[in-house]
C-alpha positions as CSV (number, residue, x, y, z in Angstrom):
1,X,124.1,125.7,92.0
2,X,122.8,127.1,95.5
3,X,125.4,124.8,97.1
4,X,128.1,125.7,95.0
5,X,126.8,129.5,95.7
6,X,127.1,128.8,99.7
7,X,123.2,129.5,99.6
8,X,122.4,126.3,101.0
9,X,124.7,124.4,103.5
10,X,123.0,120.9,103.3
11,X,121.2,118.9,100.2
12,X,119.0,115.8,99.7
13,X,120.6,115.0,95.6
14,X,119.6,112.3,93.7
15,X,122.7,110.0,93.2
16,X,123.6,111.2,89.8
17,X,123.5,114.4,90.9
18,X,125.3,114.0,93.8
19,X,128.3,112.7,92.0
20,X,128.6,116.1,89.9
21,X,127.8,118.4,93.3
22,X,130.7,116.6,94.6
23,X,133.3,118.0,91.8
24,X,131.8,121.2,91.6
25,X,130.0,122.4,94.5
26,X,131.8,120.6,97.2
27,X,129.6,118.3,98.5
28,X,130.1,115.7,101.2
29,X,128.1,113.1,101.3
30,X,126.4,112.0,104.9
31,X,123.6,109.7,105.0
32,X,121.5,107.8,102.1
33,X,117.9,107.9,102.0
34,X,116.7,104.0,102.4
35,X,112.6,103.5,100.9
36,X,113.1,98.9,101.2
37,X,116.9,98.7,100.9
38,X,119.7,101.1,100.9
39,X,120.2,100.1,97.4
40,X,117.9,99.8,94.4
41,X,118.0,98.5,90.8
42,X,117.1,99.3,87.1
43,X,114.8,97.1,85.6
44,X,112.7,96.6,82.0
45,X,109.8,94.7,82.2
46,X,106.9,94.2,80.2
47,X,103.3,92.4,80.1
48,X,103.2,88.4,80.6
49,X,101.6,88.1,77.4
50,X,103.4,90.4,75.4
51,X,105.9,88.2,72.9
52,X,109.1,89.8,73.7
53,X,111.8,87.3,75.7
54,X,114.8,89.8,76.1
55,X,116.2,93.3,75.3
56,X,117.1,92.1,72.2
57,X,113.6,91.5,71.2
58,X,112.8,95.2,72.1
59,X,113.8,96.6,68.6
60,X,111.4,98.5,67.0
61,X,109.2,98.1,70.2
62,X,107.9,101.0,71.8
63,X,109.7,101.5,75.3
64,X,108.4,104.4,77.7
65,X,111.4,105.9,79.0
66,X,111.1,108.2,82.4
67,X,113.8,111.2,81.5
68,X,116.9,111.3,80.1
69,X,118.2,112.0,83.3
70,X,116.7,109.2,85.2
71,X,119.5,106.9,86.5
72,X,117.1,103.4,86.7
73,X,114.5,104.9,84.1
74,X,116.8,105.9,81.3
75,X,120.9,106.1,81.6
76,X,121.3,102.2,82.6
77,X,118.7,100.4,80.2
78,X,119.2,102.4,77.0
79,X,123.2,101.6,78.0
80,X,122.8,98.0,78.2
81,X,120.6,97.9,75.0
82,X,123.5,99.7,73.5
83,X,125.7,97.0,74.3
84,X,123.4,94.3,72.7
85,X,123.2,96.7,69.5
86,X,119.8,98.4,70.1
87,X,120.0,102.1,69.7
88,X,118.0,104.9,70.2
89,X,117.1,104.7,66.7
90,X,115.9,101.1,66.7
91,X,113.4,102.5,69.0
92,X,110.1,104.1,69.3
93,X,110.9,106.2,72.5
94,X,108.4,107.4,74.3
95,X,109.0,109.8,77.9
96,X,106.7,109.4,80.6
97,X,108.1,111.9,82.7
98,X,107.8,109.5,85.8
99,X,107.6,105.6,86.8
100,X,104.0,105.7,87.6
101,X,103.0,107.1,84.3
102,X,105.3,104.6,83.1
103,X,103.4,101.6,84.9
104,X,100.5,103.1,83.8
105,X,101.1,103.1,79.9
106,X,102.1,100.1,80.3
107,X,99.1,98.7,81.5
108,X,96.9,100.5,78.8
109,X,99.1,98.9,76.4
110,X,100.7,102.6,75.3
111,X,103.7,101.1,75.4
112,X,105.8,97.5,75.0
113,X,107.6,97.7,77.3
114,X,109.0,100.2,80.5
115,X,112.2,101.0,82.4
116,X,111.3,101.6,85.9
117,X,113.4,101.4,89.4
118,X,112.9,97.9,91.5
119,X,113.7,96.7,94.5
120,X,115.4,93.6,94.0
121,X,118.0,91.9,92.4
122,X,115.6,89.7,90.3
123,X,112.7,92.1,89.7
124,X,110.2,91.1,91.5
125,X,109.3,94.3,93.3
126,X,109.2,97.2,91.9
127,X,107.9,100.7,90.6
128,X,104.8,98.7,89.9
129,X,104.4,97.9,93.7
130,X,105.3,101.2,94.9
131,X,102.1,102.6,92.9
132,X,100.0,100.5,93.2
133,X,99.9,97.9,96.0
134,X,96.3,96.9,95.5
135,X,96.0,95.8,91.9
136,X,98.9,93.6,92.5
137,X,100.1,93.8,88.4
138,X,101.9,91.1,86.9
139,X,105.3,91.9,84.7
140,X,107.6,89.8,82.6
141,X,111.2,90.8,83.5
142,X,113.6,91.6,80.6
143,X,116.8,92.5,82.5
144,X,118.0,94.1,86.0
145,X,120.8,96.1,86.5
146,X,123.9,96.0,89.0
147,X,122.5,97.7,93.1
148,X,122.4,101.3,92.7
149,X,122.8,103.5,96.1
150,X,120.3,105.6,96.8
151,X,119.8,109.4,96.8
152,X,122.6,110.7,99.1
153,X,121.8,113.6,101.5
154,X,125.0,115.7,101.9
155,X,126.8,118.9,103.2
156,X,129.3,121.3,102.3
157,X,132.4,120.5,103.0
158,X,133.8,123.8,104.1
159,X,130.1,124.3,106.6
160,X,131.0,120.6,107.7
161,X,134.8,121.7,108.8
162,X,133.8,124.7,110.5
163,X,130.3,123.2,112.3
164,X,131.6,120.2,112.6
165,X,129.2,119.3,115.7
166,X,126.4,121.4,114.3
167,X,126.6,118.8,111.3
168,X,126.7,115.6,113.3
169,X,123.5,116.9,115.5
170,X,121.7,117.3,112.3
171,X,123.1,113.5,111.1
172,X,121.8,112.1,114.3
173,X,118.4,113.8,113.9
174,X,117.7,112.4,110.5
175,X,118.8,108.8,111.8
176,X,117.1,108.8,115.1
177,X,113.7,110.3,113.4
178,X,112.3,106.8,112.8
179,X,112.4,105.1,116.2
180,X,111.2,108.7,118.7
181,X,107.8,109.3,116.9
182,X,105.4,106.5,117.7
183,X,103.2,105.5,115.4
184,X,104.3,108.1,112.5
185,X,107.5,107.8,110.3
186,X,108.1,111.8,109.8
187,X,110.9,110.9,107.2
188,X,108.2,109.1,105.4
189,X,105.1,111.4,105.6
190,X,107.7,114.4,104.8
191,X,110.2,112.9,102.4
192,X,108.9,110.1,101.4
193,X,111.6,107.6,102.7
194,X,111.9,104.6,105.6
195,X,114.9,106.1,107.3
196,X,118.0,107.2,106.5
197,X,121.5,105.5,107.2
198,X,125.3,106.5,107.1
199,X,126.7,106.8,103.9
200,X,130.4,107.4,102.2
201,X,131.2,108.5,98.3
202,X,132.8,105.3,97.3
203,X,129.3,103.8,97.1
204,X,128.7,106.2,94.4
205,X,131.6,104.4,92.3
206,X,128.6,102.6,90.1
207,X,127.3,105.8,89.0
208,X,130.6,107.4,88.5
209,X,131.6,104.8,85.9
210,X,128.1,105.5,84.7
211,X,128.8,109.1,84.1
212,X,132.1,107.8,82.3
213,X,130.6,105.0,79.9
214,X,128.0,108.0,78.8
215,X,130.8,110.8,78.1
């Protein structure tokens, strides 16, 4: 809304986000954030020991959820088990409000199973990993979605055709960041990412046809 006001002239969005700033705030996208990859995947996992072999198996489990508006935590698991014939219904829901509580249900036994974010196409890193490094957890992988892009940080398009320069100063900063402070990662300690890289909207095409198999 502050975009689409012209109280802001530049935005960090997550990708879902981004996608519905673009139609009705007029945002352009510039660079992506990148945390192991530029891209990341959905996953659902649960415990080793835990007798449950797919999705399928899941119905009448108890799943922690992040949001409804998570992208990897919600929107493409409860999709896919939609496809296999799980509903919401068939479920015993539970929101976590984030992947760490997620993890951490999950390891108390709260839960039966989690939808988290991972870093791989086979989900073998993940949320899990991200947490907590140390306790090196164990998870049985149920399914792992299509590569996601990551959260976009864009412009205004009608600030980026009048400061065009100004823009592309402010591009070069973020993607110059990592390698001109030694010994720190300022992206990191201030936002949280690796570095950022160049980005265009038709990488945003798998969460557009997201939006649309959810309307």
């Amino acid at each position: 809304q502050a975009m689409k006001d012209k109280k802001v002239d530049f935005a960090f969005y997550t990708a879902m986000s981004f996608v519905y700033a673009e139609k009705e705030a007029n945002a352009k996208v510039l660079l992506k954030s990148v945390w192991d990859k530029p891209f990341y995947y959905s996953t659902v996992v649960t415990k080793p020991n835990r007798k449950i072999a797919s999705l399928k198996s899941l119905k009448g489990k108890k799943i922690g959820f992040v949001d409804e508006k998570s992208t990897s935590g919600y929107l493409l698991p409860i999709l896919e088990l939609n496809k296999l014939g799980v509903n919401k219904e068939d479920l015993q829901i539970v929101y976590t409000q984030n992947h760490k509580n997620s993890i951490e249900m999950l390891e108390k036994g709260e839960v039966d199973a989690i939808a988290v974010f991972c870093n791989d196409a086979k989900g073998k890193k993940g949320a899990w990993e991200t947490y907590f490094p140390e306790k090196k957890l164990k998870m049985k992988t149920l399914w792992v979605s299509e590569a996601l892009p990551t959260d976009p940080f864009t412009v205004r398009k009608d600030f980026f055709e009048s400061n065009t320069d100004f823009t592309y100063d402010v591009m070069m900063t973020f993607l110059e960041l990592p390698s001109t402070v030694k010994d720190h990662n300022i992206l990191k300690e201030t936002i949280g990412v690796t570095k950022m890289v160049t980005a265009n909207s038709s990488q945003y095409d798998t969460i557009r046809k997201l939006i649309k198999d959810i309307q």
